[in-house]
N, C-alpha and C positions, 0 to 999 in steps of 0.2 A: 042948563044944558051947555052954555056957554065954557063953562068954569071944567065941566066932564072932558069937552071938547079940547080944550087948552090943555088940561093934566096927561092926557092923552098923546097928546103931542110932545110934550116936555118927557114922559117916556119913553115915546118913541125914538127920540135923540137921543137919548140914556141911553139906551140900550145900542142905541147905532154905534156911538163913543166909545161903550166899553168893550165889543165884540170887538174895536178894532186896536184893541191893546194887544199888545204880544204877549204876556202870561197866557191869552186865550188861543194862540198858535197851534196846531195840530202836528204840527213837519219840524225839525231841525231845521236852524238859521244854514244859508247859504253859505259853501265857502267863498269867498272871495281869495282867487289865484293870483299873482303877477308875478313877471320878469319882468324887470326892470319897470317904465311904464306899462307894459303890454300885460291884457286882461286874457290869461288862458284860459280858455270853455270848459268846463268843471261838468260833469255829470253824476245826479244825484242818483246812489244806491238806495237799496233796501236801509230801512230804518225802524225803531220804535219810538213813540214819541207820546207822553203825557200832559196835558192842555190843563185847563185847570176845570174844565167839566167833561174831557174826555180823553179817552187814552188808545191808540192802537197800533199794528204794526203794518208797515207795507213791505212785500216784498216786490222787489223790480226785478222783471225776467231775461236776466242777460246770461248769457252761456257761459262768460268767464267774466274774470276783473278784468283783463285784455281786452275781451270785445266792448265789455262798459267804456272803458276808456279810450275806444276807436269809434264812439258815435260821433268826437269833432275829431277834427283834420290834424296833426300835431301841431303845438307852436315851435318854430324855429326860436331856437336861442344859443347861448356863445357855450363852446366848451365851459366847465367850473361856473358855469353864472348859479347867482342865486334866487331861489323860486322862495315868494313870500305868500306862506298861508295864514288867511287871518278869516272871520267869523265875523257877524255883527253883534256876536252875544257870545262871551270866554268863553272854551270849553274846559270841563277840569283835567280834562286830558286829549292828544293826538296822537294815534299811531301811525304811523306810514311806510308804507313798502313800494319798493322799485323793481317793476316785471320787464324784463327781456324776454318778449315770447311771450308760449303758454308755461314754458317749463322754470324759465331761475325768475328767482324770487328771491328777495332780500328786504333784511328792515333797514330804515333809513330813518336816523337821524333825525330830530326838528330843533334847533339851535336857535331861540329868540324865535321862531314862527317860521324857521325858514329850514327850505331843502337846499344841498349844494347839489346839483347834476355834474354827474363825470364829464370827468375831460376827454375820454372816448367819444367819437361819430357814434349816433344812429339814434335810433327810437326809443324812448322811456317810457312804460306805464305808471304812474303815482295812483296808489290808492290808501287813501286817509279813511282812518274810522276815529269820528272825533264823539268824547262821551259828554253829555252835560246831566246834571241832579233831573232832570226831566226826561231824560233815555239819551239815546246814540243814533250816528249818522253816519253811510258811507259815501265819499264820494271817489272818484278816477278823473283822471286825465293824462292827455300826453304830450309829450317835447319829443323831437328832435332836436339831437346836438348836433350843430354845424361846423 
């Protein structure tokens, strides 16, 4: 009984250990933002994402890329500073666009993992859709340039 009681346990930790591996993730890795030191609040879009025993998609119900990117407050940063996008886990690709408004939209550059923001005043939306062998992720956020 003893011996049942033990292997039982020695499973139970097994299985604790490898649930908490990352192949077993449901969601895309986190972006990770900055300007300079400063960590900008990123918010995570709609995604699809394949686990290694399960696969689905979510969608997040925001009315625009705009409004996704208005649930944190902007970061203030320098005209031309440069915003560094990075992942805890590569992606094989990023795309990114810069919203003024609801209306202009533009793709933007990633050079080394990084966006350069205009040297214009005012509000940027960034939205990244970053792909990996496992599915895709979107995220937003926003700067003001000061």
């Amino acid at each position: 009984m003893r011996k049942i009681l033990a292997m039982a346990n020695i499973i139970a930790v097994i299985a604790i250990i490898v649930f908490m591996i990352k192949p077993f993730q449901t969601s895309p890795p986190t972006a990770i933002v900055t300007a300079g030191e400063v960590a900008i609040p990123t918010t995570q879009g709609s995604y699809c994402w394949d686990g290694l025993f399960s696969g689905h998609c979510v969608d997040k119900a925001y009315g625009s890329i705009v409004a996704m990117g208005e649930e944190y407050k902007p970061t203030a940063v320098s005209p031309g500073e440069k915003i560094k996008v990075t992942f805890n886990k590569k992606p094989k690709k990023v795309e990114a666009e810069q919203w003024i408004g609801e209306e202009q939209v533009k793709r933007v550059e990633l050079k080394n993992h990084t966006i350069m923001v205009p040297d214009r005043k005012g509000i940027y939306m960034y939205h990244l859709v970053a792909h990996w062998k496992q599915g895709d992720g979107s995220y937003a956020f926003s700067v003001e340039v000061r």
